[in-house]
C-alpha positions in Angstrom: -159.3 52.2 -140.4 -161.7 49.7 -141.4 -161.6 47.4 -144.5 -163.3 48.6 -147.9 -166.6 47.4 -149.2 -167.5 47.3 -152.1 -171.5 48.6 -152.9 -174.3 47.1 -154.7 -173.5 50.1 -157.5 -169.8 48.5 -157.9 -168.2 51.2 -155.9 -165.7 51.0 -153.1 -166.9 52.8 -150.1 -164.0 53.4 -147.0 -164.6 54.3 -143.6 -162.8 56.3 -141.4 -162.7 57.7 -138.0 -161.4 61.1 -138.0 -159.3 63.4 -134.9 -163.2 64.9 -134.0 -164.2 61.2 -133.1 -166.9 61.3 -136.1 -167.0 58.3 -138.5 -166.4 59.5 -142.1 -166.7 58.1 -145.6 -165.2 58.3 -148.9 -166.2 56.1 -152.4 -163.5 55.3 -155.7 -163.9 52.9 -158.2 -161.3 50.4 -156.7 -160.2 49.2 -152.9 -157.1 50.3 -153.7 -158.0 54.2 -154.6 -160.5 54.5 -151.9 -157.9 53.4 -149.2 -155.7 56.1 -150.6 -158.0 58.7 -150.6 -159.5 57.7 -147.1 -156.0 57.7 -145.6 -155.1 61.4 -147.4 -158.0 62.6 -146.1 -157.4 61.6 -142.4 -153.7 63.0 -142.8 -155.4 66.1 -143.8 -157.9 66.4 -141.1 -155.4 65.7 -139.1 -152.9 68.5 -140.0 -156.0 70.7 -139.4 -156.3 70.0 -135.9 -153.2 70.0 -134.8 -152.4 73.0 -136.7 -151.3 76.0 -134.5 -153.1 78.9 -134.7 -150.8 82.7 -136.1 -150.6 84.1 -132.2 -152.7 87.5 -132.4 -150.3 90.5 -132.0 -151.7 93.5 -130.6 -150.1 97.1 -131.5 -151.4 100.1 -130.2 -152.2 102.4 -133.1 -150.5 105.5 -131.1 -147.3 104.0 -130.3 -147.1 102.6 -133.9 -147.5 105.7 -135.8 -145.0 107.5 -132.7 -142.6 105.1 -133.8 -143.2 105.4 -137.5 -142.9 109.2 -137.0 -139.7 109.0 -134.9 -138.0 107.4 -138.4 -139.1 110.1 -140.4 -137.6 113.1 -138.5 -135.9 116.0 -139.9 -132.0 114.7 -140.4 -133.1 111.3 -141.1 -133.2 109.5 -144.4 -136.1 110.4 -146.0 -137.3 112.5 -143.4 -139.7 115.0 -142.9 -138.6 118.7 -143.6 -138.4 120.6 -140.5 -141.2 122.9 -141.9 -143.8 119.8 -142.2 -142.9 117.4 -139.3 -144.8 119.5 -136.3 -147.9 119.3 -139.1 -147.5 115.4 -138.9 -147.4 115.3 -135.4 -150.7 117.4 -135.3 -152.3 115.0 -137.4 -151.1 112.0 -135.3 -152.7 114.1 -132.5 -155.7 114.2 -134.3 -156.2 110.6 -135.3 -155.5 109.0 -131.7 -158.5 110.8 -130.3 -160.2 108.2 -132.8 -157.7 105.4 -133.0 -155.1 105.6 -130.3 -156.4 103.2 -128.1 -157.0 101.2 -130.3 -154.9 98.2 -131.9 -153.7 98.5 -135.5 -154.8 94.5 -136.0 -158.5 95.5 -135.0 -159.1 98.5 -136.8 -161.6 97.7 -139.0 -162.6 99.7 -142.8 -166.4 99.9 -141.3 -164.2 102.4 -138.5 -162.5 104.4 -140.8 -165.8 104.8 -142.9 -167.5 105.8 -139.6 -164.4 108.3 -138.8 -164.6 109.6 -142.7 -168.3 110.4 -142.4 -167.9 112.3 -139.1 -165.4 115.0 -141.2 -167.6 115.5 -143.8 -168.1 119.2 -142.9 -164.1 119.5 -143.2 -163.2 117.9 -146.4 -159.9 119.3 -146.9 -158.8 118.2 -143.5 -160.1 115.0 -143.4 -158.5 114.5 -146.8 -155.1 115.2 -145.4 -155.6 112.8 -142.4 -157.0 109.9 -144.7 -153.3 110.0 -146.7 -151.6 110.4 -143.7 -153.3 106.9 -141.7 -153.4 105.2 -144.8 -149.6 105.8 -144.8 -149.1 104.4 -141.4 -152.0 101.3 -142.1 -149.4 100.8 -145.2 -146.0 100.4 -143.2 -148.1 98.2 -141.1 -149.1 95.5 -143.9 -145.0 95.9 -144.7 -144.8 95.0 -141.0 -147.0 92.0 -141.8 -149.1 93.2 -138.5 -152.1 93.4 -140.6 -152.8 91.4 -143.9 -155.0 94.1 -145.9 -155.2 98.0 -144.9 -158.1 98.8 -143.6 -158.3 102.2 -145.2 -160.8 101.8 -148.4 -163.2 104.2 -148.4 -163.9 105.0 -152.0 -162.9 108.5 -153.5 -161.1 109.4 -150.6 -157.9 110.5 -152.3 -159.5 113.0 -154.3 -158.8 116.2 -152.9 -162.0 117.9 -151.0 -160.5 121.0 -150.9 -162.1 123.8 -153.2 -160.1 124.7 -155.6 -158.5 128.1 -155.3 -158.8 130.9 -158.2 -156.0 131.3 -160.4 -154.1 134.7 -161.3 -152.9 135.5 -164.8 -150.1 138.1 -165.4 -153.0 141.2 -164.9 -153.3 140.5 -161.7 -150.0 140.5 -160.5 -149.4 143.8 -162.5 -152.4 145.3 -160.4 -150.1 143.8 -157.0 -147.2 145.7 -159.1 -148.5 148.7 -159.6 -150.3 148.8 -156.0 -146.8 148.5 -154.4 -145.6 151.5 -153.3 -142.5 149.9 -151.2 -139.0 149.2 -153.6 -138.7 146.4 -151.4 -141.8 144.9 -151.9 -141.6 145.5 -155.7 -138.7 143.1 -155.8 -140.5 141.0 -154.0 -143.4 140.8 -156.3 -140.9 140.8 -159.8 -138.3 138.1 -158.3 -141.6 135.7 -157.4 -142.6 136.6 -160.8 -139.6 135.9 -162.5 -138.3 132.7 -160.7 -141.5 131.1 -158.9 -139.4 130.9 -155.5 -141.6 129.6 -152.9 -142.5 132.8 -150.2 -139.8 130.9 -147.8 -137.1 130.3 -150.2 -137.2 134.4 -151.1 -137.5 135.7 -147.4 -134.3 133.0 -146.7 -132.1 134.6 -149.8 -128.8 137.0 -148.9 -127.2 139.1 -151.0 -124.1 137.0 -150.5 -126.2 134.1 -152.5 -127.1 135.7 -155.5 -124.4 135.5 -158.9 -124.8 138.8 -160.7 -122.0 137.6 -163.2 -123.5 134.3 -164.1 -127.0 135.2 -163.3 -128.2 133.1 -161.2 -129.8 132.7 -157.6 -129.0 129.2 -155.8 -132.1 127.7 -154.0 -130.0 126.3 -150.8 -132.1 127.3 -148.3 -135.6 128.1 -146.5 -137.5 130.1 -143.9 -139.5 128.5 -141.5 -140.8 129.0 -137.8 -137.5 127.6 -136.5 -135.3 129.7 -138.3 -133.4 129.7 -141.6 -133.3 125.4 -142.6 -131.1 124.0 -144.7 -133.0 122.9 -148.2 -136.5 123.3 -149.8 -139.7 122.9 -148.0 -139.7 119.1 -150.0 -136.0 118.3 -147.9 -133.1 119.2 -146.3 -130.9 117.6 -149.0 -133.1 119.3 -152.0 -131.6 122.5 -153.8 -131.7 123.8 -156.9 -130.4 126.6 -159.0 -132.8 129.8 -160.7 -131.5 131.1 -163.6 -132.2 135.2 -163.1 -134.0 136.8 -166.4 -132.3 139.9 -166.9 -135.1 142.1 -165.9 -135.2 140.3 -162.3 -131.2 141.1 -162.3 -132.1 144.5 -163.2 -134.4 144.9 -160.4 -132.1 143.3 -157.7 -129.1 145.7 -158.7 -131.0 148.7 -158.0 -132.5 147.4 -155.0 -128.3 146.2 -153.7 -127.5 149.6 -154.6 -129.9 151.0 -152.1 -128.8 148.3 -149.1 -125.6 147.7 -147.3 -124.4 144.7 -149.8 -124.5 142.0 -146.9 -126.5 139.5 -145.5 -130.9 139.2 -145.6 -132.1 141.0 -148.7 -135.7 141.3 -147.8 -135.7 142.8 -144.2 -137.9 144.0 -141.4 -138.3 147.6 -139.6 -136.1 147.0 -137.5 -133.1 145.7 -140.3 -133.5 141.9 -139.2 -134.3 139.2 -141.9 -138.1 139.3 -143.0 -140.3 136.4 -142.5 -142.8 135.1 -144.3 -145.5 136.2 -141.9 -143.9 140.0 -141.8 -143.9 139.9 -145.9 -147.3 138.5 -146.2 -148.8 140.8 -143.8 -147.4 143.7 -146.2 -148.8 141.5 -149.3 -151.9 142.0 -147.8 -152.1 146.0 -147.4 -150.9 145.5 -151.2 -153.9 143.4 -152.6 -156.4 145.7 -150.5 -155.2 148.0 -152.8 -154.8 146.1 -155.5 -158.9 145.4 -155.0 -157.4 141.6 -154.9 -158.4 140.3 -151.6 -158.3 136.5 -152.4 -154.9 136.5 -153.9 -152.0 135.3 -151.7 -148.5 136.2 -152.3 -148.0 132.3 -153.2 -150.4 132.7 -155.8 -147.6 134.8 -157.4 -145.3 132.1 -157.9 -148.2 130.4 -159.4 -148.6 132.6 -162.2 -144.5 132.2 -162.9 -144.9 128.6 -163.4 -147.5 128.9 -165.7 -146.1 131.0 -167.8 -142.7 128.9 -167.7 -145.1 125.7 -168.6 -146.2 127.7 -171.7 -143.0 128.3 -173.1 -142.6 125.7 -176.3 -141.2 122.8 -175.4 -140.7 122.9 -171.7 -141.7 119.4 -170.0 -143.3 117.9 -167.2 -139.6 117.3 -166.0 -138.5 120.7 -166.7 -141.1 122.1 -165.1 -140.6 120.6 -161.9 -136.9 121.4 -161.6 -138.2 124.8 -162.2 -140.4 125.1 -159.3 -138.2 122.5 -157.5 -141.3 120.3 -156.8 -140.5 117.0 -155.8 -139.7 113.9 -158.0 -139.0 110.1 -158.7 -134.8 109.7 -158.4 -135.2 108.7 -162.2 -136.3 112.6 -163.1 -132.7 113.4 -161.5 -130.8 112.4 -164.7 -133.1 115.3 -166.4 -131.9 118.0 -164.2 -128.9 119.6 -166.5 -130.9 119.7 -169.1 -133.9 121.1 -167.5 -131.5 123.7 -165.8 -130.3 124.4 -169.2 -133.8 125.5 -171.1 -134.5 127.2 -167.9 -131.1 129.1 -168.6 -132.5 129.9 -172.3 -136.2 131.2 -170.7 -134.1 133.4 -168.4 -132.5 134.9 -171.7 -135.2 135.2 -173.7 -138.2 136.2 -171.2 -139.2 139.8 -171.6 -140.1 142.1 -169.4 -143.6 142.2 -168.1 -145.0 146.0 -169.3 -145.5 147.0 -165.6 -142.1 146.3 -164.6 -140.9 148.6 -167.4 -143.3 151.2 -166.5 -142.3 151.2 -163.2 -138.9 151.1 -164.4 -139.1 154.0 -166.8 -141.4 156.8 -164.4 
């Protein structure tokens, strides 16, 4: 490093030769400060150069999200329920025709974008595959393979799908009334009375219910695969239904009809219905029922409405109710949700066209 010299305007300029072979300068007010700054400047060009560059990983997006799948399988902690896993591993499916080859560090937003635009004619689809890669991109900045995620196309998490019609109480008493089936008519009044999901009411035996403390325990679920431990949210979800007394009533006379054991919804041939036998009788009942829209889930719709209009039932209440999924903090909130659902069960009256049906 050279000496400083000091310039006509009473500065101190310093010269330097930096790591690139250049010559460089700096100016202070005194020799002293400019040799200080010249030499923290070298040390820092130096430090530059010699700095190693982060080695480039490279990840294949397919065998990341695999791998990521593989921790989330039905059994494991926080896994998937056996009802929703094969759906994930359709979606993986259908992002590696796009991504697959392709390295999670490289995936660019200007590719999703392109990918986003390409579903426009299936927004509901391509609404459930955005969540679902933005899931994976997300365990991937926990990773620290990436340092942003790369999914940011505005609005995507709105929900494209259309939004379904909704079905008050006439409705269902038009499904009631249309039902010709005693079976089927519990069907319709337990839905109505408890909002059990379709799965949870083909997956109930008589051995589950509690006529003396009226009450049906959710423990368990149909699916594809046979009866699975659970809720469609989780094999370690469950929850308990307190039975209004007209859904009781309703039950009795349809146990008093059956053999007292095992399915209480079944097929022609005596085994346990499923969800696709029962909705493919639903649908004979809304043709009648000049309903052609409505599903039988819709049903369970209209229970939790009416449960949310009941004065002073909460957000809380109301999803111990339905057995939606929640934060662990809303766990603390269960017994006393479980307990106002006890007092709607007591004090809900019977719809009209049950008591018709009841009474003719």
């Amino acid at each position: 490093m050279e000496k400083p010299t000091q310039l006509p305007s009473g500065q101190w300029r310093q010269r330097y030769t930096g790591p690139d072979g250049k010559r460089h300068s700096t100016t202070d007010t005194s020799a002293r400060k400019v040799q200080k700054k010249a030499a923290l400047e070298l040390a820092a060009m130096i430090e530059k150069a010699f700095a190693k560059e982060p080695e480039k990983t490279e990840t294949r997006f397919d065998l990341f999200a695999e791998q990521h799948l593989q921790t989330r399988r039905p059994g494991e902690p926080g896994g998937y329920a056996v009802s929703v896993y094969p759906k994930r591993l359709n979606h993986l499916r259908t992002l590696n025709r796009t991504f697959g080859a392709h390295n999670v560090e490289d995936i660019t937003p200007a590719q999703i974008r392109a990918w986003w635009n390409s579903l426009s004619a299936t927004p509901a689809q391509r609404h459930t595959l955005y969540w679902f890669m933005h899931q994976i991109f997300e365990i991937a900045l926990d990773d620290e393979l990436i340092q942003r995620n790369p999914c940011r196309v505005k609005k995507a998490h709105e929900n494209g799908s259309k939004g379904r019609p909704t079905f008050e109480d006439d409705a269902v008493e038009k499904i009631y009334k249309a039902t010709e089936e005693k079976q089927m008519r519990a069907a319709v009044a337990v839905l109505r009375g408890t909002a059990l999901r379709v799965g949870e009411l083909v997956a109930l035996d008589w051995e589950d219910l509690d006529f003396l403390e009226h009450t049906i325990p959710v423990t368990k679920h149909w699916t594809p695969w046979g009866i699975q431990p659970g809720t469609k949210t989780g094999p370690e979800h469950a929850r308990t239904i307190a039975m209004p007394a007209w859904v009781q009533d309703v039950l009795e006379d349809l146990f008093r009809g059956s053999d007292g054991e095992g399915p209480i919804f079944r097929n022609m041939r005596g085994g346990r219905l499923s969800v696709d036998g029962i909705e493919k009788r639903f649908r004979e009942i809304r043709k009648k029922a000049e309903l052609p829209t409505m599903h039988l889930h819709d049903i369970r719709h209209t229970a939790l409405t009416a449960y949310a209009r009941q004065p002073g039932v909460t957000l809380k209440d109301l999803m111990e109710f339905g057995g939606h999924r929640s934060e662990r903090v809303a766990m603390k909130y269960q017994h006393a949700s479980h307990e106002r659902a006890v007092q709607h069960a007591a004090t809900s009256m019977v719809p009209r066209w049950v008591k018709a049906k009841q009474d003719s």
